[in-house]
PDB file of N, CA, C, O and CB in Angstrom:
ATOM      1  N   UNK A   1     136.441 103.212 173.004  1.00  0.00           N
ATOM      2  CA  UNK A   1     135.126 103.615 173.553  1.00  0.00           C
ATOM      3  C   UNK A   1     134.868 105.069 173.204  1.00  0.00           C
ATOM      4  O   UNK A   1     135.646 105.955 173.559  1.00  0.00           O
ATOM      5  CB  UNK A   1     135.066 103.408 175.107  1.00  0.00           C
ATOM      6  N   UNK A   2     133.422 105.378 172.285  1.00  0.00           N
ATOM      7  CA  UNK A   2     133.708 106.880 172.275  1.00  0.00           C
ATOM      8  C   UNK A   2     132.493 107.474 173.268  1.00  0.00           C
ATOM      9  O   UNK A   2     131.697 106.737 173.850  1.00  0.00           O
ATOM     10  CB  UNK A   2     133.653 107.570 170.570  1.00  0.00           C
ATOM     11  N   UNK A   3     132.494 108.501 173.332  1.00  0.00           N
ATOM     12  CA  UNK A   3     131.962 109.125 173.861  1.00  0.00           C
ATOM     13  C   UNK A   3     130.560 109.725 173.203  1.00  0.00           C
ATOM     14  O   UNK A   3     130.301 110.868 173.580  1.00  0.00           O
ATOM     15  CB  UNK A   3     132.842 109.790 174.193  1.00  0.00           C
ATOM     16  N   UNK A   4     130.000 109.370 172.654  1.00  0.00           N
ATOM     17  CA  UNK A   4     129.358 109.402 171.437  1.00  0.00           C
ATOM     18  C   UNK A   4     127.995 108.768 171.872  1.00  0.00           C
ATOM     19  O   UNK A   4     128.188 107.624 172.283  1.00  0.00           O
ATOM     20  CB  UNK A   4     130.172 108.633 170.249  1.00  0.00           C
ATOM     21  N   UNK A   5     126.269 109.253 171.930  1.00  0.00           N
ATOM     22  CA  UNK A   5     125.643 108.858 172.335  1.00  0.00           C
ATOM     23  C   UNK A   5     124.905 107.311 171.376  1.00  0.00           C
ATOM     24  O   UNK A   5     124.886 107.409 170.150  1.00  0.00           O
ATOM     25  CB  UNK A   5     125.100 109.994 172.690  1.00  0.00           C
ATOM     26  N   UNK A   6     124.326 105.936 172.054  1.00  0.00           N
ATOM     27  CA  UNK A   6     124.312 105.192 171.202  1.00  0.00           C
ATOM     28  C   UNK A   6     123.112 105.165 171.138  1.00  0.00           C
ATOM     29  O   UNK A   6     122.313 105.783 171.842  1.00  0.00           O
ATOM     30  CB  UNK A   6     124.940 104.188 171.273  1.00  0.00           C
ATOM     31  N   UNK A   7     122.874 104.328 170.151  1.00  0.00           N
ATOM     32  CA  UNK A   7     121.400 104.692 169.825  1.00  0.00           C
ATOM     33  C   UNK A   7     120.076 104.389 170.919  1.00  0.00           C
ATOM     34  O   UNK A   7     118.973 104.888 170.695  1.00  0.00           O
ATOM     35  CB  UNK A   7     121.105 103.870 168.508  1.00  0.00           C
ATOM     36  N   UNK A   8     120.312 103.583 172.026  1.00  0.00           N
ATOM     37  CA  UNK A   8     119.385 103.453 172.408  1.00  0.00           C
ATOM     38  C   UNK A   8     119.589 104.403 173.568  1.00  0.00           C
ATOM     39  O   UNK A   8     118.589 104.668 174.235  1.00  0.00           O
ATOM     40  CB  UNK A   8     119.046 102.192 172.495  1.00  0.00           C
ATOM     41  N   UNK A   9     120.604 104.885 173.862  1.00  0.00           N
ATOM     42  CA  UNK A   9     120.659 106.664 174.789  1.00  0.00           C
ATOM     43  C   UNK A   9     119.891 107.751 174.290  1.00  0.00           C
ATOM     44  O   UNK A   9     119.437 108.621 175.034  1.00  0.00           O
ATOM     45  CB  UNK A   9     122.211 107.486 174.754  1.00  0.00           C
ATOM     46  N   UNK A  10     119.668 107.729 172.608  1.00  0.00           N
ATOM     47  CA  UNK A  10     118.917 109.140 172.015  1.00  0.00           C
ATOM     48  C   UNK A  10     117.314 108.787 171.878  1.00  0.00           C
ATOM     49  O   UNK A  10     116.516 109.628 171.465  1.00  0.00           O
ATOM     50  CB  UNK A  10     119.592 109.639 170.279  1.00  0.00           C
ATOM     51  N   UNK A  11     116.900 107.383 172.288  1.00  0.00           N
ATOM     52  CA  UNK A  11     115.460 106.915 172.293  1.00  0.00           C
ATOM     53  C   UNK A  11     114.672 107.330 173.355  1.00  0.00           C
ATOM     54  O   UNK A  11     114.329 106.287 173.911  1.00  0.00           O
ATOM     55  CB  UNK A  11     115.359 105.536 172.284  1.00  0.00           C
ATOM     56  N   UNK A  12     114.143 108.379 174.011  1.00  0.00           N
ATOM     57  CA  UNK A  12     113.562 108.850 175.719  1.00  0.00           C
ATOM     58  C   UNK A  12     112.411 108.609 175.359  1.00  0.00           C
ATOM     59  O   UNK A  12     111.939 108.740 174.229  1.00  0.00           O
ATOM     60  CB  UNK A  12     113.713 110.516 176.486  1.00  0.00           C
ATOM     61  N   UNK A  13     111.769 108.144 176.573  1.00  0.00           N
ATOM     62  CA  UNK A  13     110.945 107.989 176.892  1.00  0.00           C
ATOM     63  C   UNK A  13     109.892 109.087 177.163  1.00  0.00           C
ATOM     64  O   UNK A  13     108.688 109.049 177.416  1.00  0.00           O
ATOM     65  CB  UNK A  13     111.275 107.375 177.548  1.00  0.00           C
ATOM     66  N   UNK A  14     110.716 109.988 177.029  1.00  0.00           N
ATOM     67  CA  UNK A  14     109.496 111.313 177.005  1.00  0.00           C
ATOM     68  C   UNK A  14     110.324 112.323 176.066  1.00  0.00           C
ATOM     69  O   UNK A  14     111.550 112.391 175.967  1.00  0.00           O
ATOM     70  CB  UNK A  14     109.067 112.199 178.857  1.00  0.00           C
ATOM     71  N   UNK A  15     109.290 113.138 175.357  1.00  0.00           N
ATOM     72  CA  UNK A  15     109.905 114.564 174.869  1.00  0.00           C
ATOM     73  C   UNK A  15     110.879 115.382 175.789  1.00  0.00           C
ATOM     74  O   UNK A  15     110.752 115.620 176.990  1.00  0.00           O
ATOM     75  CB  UNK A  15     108.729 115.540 174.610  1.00  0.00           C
ATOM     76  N   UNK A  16     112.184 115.863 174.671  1.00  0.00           N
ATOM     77  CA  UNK A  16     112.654 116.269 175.011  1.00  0.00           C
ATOM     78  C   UNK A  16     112.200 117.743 175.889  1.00  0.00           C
ATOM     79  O   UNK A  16     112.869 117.894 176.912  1.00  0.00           O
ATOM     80  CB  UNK A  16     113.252 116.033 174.219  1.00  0.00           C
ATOM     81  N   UNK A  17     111.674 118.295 175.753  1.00  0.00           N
ATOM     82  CA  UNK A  17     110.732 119.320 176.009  1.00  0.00           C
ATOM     83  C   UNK A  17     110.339 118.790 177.916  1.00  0.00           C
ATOM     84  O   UNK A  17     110.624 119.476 178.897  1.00  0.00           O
ATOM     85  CB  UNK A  17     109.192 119.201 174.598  1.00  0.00           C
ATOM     86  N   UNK A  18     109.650 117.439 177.936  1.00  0.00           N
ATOM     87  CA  UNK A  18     109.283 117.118 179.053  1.00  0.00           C
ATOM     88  C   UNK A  18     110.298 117.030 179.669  1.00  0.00           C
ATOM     89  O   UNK A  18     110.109 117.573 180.757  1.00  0.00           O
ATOM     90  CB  UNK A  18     108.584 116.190 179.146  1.00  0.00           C
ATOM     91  N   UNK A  19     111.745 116.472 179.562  1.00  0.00           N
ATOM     92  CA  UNK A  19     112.751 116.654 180.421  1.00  0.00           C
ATOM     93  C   UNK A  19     113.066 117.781 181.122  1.00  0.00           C
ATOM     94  O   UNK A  19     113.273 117.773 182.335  1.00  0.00           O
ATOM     95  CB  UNK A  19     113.643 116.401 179.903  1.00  0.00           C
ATOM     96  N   UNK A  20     113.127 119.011 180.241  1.00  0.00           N
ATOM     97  CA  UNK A  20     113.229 120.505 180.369  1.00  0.00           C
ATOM     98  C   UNK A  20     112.357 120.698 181.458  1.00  0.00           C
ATOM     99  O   UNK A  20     112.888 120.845 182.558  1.00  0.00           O
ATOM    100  CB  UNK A  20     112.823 121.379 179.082  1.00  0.00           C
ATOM    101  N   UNK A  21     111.020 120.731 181.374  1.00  0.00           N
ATOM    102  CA  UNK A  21     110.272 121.006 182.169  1.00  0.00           C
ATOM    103  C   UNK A  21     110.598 120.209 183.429  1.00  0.00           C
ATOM    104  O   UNK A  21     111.444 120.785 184.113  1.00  0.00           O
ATOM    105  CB  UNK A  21     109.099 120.894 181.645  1.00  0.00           C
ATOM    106  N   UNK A  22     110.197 119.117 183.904  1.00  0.00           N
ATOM    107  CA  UNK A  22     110.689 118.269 184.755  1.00  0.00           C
ATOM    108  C   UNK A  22     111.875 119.021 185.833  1.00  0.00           C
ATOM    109  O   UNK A  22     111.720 119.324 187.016  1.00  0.00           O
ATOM    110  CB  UNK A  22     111.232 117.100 183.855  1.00  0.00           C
ATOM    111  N   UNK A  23     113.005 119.180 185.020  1.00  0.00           N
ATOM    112  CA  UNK A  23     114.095 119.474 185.573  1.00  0.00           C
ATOM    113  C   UNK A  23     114.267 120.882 186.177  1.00  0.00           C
ATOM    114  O   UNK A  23     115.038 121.226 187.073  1.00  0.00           O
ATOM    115  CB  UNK A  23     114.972 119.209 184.695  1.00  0.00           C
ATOM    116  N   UNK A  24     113.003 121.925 185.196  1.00  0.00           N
ATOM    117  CA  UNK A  24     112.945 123.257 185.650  1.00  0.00           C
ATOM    118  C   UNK A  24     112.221 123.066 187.135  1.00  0.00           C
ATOM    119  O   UNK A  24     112.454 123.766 188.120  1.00  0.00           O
ATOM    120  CB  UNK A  24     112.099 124.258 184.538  1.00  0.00           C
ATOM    121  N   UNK A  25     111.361 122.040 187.072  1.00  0.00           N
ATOM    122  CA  UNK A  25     110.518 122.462 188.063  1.00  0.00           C
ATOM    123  C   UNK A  25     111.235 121.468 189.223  1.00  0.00           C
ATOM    124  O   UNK A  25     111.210 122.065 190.300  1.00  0.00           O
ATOM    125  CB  UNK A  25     108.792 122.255 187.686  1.00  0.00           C
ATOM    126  N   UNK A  26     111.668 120.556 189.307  1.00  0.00           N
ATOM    127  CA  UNK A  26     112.403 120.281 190.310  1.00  0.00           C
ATOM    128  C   UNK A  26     113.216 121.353 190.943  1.00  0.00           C
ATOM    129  O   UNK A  26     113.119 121.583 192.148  1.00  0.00           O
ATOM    130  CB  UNK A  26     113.110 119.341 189.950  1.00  0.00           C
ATOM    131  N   UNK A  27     114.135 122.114 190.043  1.00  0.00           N
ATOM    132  CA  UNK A  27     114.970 123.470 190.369  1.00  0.00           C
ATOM    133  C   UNK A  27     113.659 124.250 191.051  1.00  0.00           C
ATOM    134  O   UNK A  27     113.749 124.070 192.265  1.00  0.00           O
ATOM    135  CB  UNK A  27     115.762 124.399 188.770  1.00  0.00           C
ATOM    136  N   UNK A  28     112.875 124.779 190.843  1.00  0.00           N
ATOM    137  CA  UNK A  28     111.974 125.680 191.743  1.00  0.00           C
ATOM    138  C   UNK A  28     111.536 124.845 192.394  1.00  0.00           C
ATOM    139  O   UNK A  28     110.949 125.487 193.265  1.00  0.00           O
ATOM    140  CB  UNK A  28     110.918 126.532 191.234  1.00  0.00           C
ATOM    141  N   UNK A  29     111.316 123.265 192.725  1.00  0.00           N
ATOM    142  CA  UNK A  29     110.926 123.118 194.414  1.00  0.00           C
ATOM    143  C   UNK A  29     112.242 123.680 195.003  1.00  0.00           C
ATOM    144  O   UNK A  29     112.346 124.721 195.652  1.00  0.00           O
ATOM    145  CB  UNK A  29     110.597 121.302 195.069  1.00  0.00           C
ATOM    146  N   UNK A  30     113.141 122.893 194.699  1.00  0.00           N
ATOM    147  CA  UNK A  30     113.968 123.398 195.474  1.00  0.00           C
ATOM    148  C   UNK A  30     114.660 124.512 195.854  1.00  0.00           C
ATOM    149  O   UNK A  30     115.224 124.715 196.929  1.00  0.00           O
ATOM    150  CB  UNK A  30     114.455 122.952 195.375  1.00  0.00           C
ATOM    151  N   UNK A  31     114.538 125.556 194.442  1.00  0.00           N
ATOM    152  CA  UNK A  31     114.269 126.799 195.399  1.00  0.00           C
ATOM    153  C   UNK A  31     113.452 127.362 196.299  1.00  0.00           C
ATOM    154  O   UNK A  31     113.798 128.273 197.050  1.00  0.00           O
ATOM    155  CB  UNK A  31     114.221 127.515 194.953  1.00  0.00           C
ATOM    156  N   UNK A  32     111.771 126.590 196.251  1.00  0.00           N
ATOM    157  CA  UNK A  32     111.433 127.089 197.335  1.00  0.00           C
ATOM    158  C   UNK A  32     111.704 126.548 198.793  1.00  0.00           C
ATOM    159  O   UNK A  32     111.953 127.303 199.733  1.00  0.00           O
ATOM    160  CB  UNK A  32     110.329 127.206 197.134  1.00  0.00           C
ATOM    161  N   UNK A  33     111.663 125.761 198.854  1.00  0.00           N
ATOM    162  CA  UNK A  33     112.181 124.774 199.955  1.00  0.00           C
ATOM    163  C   UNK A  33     113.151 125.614 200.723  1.00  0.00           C
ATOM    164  O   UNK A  33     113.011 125.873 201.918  1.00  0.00           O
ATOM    165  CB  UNK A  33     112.930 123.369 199.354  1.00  0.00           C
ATOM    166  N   UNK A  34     114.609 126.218 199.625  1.00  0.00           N
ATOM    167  CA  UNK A  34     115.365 126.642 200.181  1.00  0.00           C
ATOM    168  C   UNK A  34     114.927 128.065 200.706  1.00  0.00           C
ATOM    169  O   UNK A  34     114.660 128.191 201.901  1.00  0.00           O
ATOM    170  CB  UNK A  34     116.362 126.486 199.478  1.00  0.00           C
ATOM    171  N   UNK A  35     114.873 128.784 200.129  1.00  0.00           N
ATOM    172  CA  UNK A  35     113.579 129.673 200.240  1.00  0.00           C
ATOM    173  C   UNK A  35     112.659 130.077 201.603  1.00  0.00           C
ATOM    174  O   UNK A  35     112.476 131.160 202.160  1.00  0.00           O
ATOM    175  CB  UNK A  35     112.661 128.991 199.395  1.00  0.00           C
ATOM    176  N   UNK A  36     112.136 128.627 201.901  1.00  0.00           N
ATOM    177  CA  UNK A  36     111.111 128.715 203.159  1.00  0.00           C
ATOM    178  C   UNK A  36     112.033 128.239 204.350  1.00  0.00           C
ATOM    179  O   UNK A  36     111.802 128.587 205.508  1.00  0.00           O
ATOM    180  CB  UNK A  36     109.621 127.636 202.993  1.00  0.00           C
ATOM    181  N   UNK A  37     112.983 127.503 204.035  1.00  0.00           N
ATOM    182  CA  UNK A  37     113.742 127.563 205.018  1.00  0.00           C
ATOM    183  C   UNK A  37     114.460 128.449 205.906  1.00  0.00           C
ATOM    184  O   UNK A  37     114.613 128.371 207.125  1.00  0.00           O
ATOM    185  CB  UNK A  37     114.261 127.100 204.729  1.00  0.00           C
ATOM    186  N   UNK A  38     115.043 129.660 204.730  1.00  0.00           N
ATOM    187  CA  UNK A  38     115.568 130.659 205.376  1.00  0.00           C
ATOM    188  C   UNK A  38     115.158 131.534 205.600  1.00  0.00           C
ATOM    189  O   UNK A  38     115.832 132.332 206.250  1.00  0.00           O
ATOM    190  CB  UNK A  38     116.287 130.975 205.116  1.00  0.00           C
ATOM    191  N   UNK A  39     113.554 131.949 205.105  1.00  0.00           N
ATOM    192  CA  UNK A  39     112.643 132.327 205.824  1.00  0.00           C
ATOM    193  C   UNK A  39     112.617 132.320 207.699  1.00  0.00           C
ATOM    194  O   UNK A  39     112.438 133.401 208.258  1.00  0.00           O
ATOM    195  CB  UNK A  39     111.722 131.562 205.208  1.00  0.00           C
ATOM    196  N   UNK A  40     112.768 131.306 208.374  1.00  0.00           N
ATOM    197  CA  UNK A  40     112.761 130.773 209.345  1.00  0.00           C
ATOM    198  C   UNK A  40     113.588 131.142 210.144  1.00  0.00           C
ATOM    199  O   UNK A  40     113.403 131.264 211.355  1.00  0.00           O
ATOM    200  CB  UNK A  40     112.767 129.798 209.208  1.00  0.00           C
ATOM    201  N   UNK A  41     114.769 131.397 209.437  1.00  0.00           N
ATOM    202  CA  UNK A  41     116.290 131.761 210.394  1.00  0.00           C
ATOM    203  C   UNK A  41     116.548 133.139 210.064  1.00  0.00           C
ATOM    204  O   UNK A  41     116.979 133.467 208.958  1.00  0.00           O
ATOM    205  CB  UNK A  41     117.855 130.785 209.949  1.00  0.00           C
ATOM    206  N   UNK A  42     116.323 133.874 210.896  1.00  0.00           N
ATOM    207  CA  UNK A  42     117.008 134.974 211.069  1.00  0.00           C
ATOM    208  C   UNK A  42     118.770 135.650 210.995  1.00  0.00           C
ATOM    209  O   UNK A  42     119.380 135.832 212.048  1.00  0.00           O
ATOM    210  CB  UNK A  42     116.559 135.027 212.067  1.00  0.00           C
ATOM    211  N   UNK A  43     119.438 135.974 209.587  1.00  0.00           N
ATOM    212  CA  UNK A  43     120.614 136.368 209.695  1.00  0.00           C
ATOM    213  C   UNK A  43     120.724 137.576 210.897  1.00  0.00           C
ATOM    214  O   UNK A  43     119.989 138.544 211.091  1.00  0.00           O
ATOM    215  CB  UNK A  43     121.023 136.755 208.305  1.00  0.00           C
ATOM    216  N   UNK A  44     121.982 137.105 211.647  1.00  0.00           N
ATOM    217  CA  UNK A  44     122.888 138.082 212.691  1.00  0.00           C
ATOM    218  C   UNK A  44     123.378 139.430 212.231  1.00  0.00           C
ATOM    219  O   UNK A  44     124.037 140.139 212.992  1.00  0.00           O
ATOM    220  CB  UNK A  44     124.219 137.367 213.099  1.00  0.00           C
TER     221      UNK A  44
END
C-alpha cells in the first residue's frame, strides 16, 4: 500500500485555491469566536 495520492484523491471538486480560502476562513471564525469569548471573561 503506498502512500501515494490516487488518482481520484488529486480530482477536487473545487480549486485548489478554494480549499485555501475555505480553510483560512474557517481559522478566522474561529478565531473570532475565540476571541469574543474571552472578551467576556475577565483574567485574575
Amino acid at each position: 500500500m503506498t502512500l501515494g495520492l490516487l488518482p481520484l484523491e488529486t480530482e477536487l471538486p473545487l480549486p485548489p485555491f478554494a480549499f485555501g480560502l475555505i480553510a483560512f476562513g474557517l481559522l478566522v471564525l474561529l478565531l473570532a469566536v475565540t476571541v469574543a469569548i474571552g472578551k467576556g471573561r475577565p483574567h485574575s
